[in-house]
Structures are given as structure tokens and as C-alpha cells.
N, C-alpha and C positions, 0 to 999 in steps of 0.2 A: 454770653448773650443767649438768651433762651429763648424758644420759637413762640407763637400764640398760645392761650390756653388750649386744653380741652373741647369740643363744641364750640367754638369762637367760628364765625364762618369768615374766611378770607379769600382774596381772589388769586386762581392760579394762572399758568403761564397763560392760559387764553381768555381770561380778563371772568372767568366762571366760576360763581361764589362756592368756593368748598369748607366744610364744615372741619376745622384742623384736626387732624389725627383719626379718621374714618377717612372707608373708600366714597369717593361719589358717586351716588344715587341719583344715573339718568333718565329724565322724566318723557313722555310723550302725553299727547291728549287720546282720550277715547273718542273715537270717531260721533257714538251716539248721543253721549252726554256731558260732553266737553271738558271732562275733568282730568288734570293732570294724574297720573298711573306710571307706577316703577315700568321703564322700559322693556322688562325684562318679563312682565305679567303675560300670561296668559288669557286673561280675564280682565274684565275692569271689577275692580271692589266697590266702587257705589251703583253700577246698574246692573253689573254681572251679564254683558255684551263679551262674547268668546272672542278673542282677536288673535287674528292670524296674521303673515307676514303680508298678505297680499294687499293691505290698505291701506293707504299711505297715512301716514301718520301726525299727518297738520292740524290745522282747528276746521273743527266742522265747522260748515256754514249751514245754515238751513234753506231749502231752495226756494225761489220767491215765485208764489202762483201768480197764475197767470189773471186773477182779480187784482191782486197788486203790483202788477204792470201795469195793468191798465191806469189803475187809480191813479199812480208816480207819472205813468206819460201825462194823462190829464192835468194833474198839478203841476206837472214842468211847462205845459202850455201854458195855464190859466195865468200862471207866479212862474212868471221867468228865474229869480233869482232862486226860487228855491227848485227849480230843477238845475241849475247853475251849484247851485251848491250841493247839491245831491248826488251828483257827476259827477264833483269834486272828488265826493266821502267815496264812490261805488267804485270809479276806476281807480282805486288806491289798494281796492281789497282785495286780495288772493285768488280768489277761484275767478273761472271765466264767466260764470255766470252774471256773477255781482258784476265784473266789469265790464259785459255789455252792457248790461240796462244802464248802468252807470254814461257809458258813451251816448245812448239815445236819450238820457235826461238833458245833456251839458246840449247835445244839439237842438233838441227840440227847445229848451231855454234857451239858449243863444236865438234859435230863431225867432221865440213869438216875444225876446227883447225887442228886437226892431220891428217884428208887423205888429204886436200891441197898440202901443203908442200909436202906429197906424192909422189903425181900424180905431181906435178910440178918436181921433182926433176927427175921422171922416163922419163918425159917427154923431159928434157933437156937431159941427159943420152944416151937415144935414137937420140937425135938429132945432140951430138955432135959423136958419132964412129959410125954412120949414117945406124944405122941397119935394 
């Protein structure tokens, strides 16, 4: 019985696809341009960012200005469900950044679900015995 070919990639005892008969080649992202880089670099080879041990070694997020806070609160007021959903996607993501804003979309959706309907329904109310 003979093992896989050559280059055949198979999974080993922790389920992590290695390429048969080579060592594996552990990867991390570059912090600046998000591309996978030999663990073991110095450098990254597509932006040539110096990397040191001091940075943690996750997926960069890009930080979200403070224009588009603002925009995402508004749209989670205006469109309940899409600040409901967007709170969804945000507190799911890694960094704390994302999963705050993430939190004040789900609530702020959550709450202008029920004063919406509201304020529309006063609104029409008003508009039809024309008070």
C-alpha cells in the first residue's frame, strides 16, 4: 500500500491540508494588504510592509470613519431591517470596532421597528381627519 502521490495535498492529524511529501508552509495575512505571506517573512512580497512580531497577525479590518457611522446609524433608523441585518453581519466580525457599531445598528433597528410603524401610522391619522 503506498501513500499519496507527490504534491497530492492531504489532510493531516489537525484536519490541515498538506501538500504530501514537503514540509508545511505556515501562512499568516499582512496586516496592511491583506494577503496571505510565508509565516516566517520578514516582509510581505506583494506591498513590502516590514513585519515584526509585535502585530498581531489576523485579518486586517479597515477602520470605519466616523461619516460612515453616521450614514449605518441613519440607515438603521430609517430601514429597521437593514440596520437588523447589519448588526447581524458587524457583531460577528473580529475586531471591536466592527462589533460595536455592529451592536448600535441591531438596537437602533430594533427600536425604530416599533416606533416606525408608529410615527407613520400617527402620521397618516393626522393626515386623514386633518387635524
Amino acid at each position: 500500500m503506498s501513500g499519496p502521490e507527490p504534491g497530492v495535498r492531504v489532510p493531516d492529524a489537525e484536519g490541515r491540508l498538506t501538500a504530501s511529501g514537503a514540509a508545511e508552509t505556515e501562512f499568516r495575512f499582512c496586516p496592511t494588504c491583506g494577503r496571505g505571506i510565508d509565516r516566517r517573512a520578514s516582509f510581505c512580497q506583494y506591498c513590502a510592509r516590514a513585519l515584526d512580531e509585535s502585530v498581531p497577525q489576523s485579518v486586517y479590518h479597515e477602520p470605519i470613519s466616523a461619516g460612515k457611522r453616521v450614514l449605518l446609524y441613519l440607515c438603521s433608523l430609517l430601514i429597521p431591517m437593514f440596520g437588523i441585518a447589519l448588526g447581524i453581519i458587524y457583531t460577528d466580525k473580529d475586531d471591536e470596532e466592527h462589533r460595536s457599531v455592529g451592536m448600535k445598528c441591531l438596537i437602533l433597528g430594533a427600536i425604530s421597528l416599533i416606533f416606525v410603524p408608529t410615527v407613520l401610522a400617527a402620521v397618516m391619522y393626522v393626515m386623514v381627519l386633518g387635524m
